[in-house]
N, C-alpha and C positions, 0 to 999 in steps of 0.2 A: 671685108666680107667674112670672113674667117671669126670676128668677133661676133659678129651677128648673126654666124649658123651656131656657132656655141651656145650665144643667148638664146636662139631659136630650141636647140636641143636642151638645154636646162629647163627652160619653162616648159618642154614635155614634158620630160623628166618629171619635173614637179607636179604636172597635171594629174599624170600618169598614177604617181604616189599617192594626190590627194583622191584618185577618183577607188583606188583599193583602199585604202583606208575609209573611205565612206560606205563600200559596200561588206566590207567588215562589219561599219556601224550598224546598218539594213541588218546583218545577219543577226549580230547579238542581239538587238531590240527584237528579232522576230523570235528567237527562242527564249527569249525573256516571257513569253506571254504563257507558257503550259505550264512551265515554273512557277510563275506568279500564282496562276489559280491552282495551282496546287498548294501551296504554299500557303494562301488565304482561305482553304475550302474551311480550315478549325480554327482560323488563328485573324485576329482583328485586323481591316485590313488597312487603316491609317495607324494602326501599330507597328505593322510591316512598312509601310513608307517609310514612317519617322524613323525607324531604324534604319532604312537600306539609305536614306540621302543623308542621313547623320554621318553613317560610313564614308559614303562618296564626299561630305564635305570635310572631316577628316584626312581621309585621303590626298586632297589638294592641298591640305595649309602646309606643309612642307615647301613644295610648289611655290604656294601665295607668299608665303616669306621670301622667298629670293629675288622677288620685285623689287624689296626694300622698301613700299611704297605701302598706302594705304589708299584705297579705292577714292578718287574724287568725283565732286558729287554727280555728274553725268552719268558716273561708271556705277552709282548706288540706287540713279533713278532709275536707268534700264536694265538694272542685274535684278532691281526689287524688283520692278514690273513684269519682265520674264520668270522670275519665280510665282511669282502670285499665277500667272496664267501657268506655267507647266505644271504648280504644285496640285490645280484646280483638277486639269488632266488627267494627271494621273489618278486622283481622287477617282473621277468618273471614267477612266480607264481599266481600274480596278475593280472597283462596284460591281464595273461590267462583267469583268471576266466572271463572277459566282453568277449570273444567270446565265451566258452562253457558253458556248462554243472556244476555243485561244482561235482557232480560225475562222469564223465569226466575227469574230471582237477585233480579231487584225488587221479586216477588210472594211469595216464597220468605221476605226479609228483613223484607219487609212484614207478615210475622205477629207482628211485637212488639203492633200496636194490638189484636191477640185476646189477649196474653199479661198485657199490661197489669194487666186486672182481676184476673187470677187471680194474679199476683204481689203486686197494692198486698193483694188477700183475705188473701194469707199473712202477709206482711210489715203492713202498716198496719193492718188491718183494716176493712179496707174491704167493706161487704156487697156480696153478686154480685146486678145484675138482671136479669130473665127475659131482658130482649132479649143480656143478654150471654151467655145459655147459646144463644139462638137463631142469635147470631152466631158463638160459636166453632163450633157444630153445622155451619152454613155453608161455611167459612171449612176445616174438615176435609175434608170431601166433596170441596171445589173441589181441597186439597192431594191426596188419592185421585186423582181424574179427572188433576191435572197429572201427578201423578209416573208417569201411565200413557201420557206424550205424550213422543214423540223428543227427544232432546236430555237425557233424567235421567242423573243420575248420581249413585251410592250417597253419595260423600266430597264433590260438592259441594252436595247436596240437604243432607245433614248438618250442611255447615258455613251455607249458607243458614237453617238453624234455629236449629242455634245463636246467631248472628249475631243476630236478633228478639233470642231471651231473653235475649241482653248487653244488647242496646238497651234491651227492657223494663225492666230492672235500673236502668239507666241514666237513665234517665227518671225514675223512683221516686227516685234522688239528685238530680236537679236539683228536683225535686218539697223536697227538703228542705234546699235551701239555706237560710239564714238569710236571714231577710224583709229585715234593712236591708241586705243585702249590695248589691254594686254588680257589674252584668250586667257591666264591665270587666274588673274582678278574677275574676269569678268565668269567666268564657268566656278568659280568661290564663291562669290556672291551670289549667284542663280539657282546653285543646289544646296546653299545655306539656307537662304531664302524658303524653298520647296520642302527642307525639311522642318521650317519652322510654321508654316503654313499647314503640314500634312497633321502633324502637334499639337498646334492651336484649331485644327477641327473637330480631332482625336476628342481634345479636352471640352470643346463646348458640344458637338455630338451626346456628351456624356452626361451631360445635363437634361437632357429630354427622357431619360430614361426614366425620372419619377416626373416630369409631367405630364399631365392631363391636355392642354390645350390642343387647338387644332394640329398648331405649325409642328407642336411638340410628335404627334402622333404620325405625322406625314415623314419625321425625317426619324422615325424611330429606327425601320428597317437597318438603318446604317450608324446605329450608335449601337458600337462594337460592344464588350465589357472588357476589361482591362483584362488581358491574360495570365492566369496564374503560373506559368512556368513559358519559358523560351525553348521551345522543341530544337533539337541540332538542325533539324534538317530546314527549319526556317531561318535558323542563324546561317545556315551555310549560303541557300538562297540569298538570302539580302545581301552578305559578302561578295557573291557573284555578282547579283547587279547593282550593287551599289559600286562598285569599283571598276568594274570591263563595262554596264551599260547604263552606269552615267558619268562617273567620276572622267574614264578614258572618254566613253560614245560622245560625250558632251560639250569636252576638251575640243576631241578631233573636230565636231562639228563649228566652232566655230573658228578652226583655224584653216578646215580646208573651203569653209563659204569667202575668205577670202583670195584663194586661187583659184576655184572655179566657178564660172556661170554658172545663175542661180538657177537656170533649165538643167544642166547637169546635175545639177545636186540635189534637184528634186526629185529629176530622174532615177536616182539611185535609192531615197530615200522610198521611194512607191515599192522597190522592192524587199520591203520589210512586211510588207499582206502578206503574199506569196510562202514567203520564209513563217511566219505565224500559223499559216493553214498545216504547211506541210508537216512542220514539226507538233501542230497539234494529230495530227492524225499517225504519226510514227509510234509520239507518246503516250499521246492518251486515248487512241484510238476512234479518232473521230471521225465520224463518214459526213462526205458531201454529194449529198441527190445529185443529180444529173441539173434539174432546174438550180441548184445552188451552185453548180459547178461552171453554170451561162452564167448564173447572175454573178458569180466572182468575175470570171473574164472581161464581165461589160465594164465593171469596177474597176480592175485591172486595166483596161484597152481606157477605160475616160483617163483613169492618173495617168499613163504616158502620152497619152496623146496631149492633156493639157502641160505635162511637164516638160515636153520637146517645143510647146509653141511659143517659144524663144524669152528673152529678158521679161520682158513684162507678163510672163504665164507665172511666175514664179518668184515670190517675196523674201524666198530664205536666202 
C-alpha cells in the first residue's frame, strides 16, 4: 500500500508540474503577441520569423546533440509535417497582427481548441461530444459579436482563422509523433523545419515584387523588402521568443502532453486569448467594446467548455 500511495503522490506531483509549466506556456505565447506586432509594424514580418526560430533552433542543438542520435525517419516525417503547418501559422498569425488588434488576433487564433475535435472527427476519428457542439455553438456567436466591434478587418480576421486551423492541424501531428521519440529531437526538427519554411516564403514572396500577374499582385501585400538594418529592439524581441516561446514553450509542450490528458492541456492552452487581450490593452492600449468583450467570453466559455469535454474534445 505504501508503494502505491507513493506512486499515487509522484504522478500528482508530476501532473501538478506539467499542469504550471503549461500555463507558463499560455502566458509567454500570450505576451508574445504586443511584442510581435510591434516588432513587425517597420520591419518584414517573415524576416522576423526566420530569425526568431533560427534562434530557437539554435537554441536546442546543444540539447539535440546529447541524444547521440540522429532523427529516424518517423521522427523527420512528423517533425517536417508539424513544421510546415506551425511555420504556415505563424506566417498567418503574424500577417495578422499588422491589421488587428494582439487581443483580437489572440482570440481570433485561439479558435484551433474549437477546430480541434472537428479535425482529429475527420482525420483520426475521433467521435464529437455534446459539450463540444455546445462549445463550437459558443465559440461562433462570440466570433459574430467580435467581428461586429472596431478594429475588424476582412484580410486579418481571415488570416486569424486561418492561423487556428494550421495550429489545429498541427496539433493532430504532434499528437502522432512516435511514442519512443525524444521531445529533443522532435522540438529540433519542428522549429528547424518553421524556420526554414518562414525563409523559403521570405524568399519566394520576394519574387512577386516585380511581377505583373494576377497571383503575383494578390500576394504582394505580404512580400516584405529585405530590411536594410536589424533594429535592437527587434533583435531583442526575436531573442525573447525565439528562446522562452518556442525553443522552451515548445519543448514543454510536447513533454507535458505526455503526462497530461489531452482535455487538460488544452484547457490551459485556451488561456493564452485571455493573456493576449490583456497584455494587449496594458501595452498598447487597446480598448474592448462591451459587444467585443461578450463576444470574447462566448469565445472564451466555447474553448473551455469543448476543452473539458473529455479525451476525445481534444487532439493535442
Amino acid at each position: 500500500m505504501t508503494d502505491i500511495a507513493l506512486s499515487t503522490a509522484s504522478r500528482s506531483r508530476q501532473r501538478l508540474i506539467a499542469d504550471g509549466a503549461l500555463l507558463l506556456v499560455a502566458l509567454i505565447w500570450g505576451s508574445t503577441f504586443f511584442m510581435i506586432k510591434d516588432a513587425t509594424s517597420h520591419f518584414a514580418v517573415l524576416a522576423f520569423l526566420t530569425l526568431r526560430f533560427a534562434i530557437a533552433f539554435c537554441a536546442l542543438i546543444p540539447f539535440m546533440l546529447r541524444t547521440g542520435r540522429w532523427p529516424q525517419r518517423a521522427e523527420w516525417r512528423w517533425g517536417i509535417l508539424a513544421g510546415v503547418l506551425l511555420g504556415l501559422s505563424y506566417a498567418f498569425q503574424t500577417f495578422a497582427l499588422r491589421q488587428l488588434g494582439a487581443g483580437r488576433t489572440g482570440f481570433l487564433t485561439s479558435l484551433y481548441v474549437v477546430m480541434v475535435p472537428f479535425a482529429a472527427l475527420l482525420l483520426l476519428r475521433h467521435p464529437l461530444r455534446r459539450r463540444v457542439l455546445i462549445g463550437t455553438a459558443c465559440a461562433v456567436v462570440g466570433l459574430i459579436l467580435l467581428s461586429e466591434a472596431p478594429g475588424g478587418d476582412l484580410i486579418g480576421d481571415g488570416l486569424g482563422i486561418g492561423c487556428a486551423a494550421l495550429y489545429a492541424l498541427q496539433i493532430l501531428a504532434v499528437e502522432r509523433f512516435p511514442k519512443g521519440s525524444d521531445w529533443r529531437i522532435m522540438a529540433g526538427v519542428q522549429l528547424g523545419t518553421v524556420a526554414a519554411i518562414c525563409g523559403g516564403l521570405f524568399a519566394l514572396l520576394s519574387i512577386t515584387r516585380g511581377c505583373d500577374l494576377g497571383v503575383c499582385l494578390a500576394l504582394r501585400p505580404f512580400a516584405d523588402p529585405l530590411p536594410p538594418t536589424l533594429p535592437i529592439e527587434v533583435l531583442a524581441i526575436a531573442l525573447f521568443t525565439g528562446i522562452t516561446a518556442s525553443s522552451l514553450a515548445f519543448s514543454i509542450q510536447i513533454w507535458a502532453q505526455r503526462i497530461l490528458p489531452p482535455s487538460d492541456a488544452t484547457l490551459i492552452y485556451a488561456l493564452e486569448s485571455p493573456f493576449a487581450a490583456l497584455f494587449g490593452v496594458i501595452f498598447l492600449g487597446e480598448v474592448l467594446t462591451i459587444g467585443a468583450l461578450i463576444g470574447a467570453g462566448l469565445m472564451l466559455a466555447g474553448m473551455l467548455i469543448t476543452a473539458l469535454g473529455g479525451e476525445s474534445a481534444a487532439a493535442s
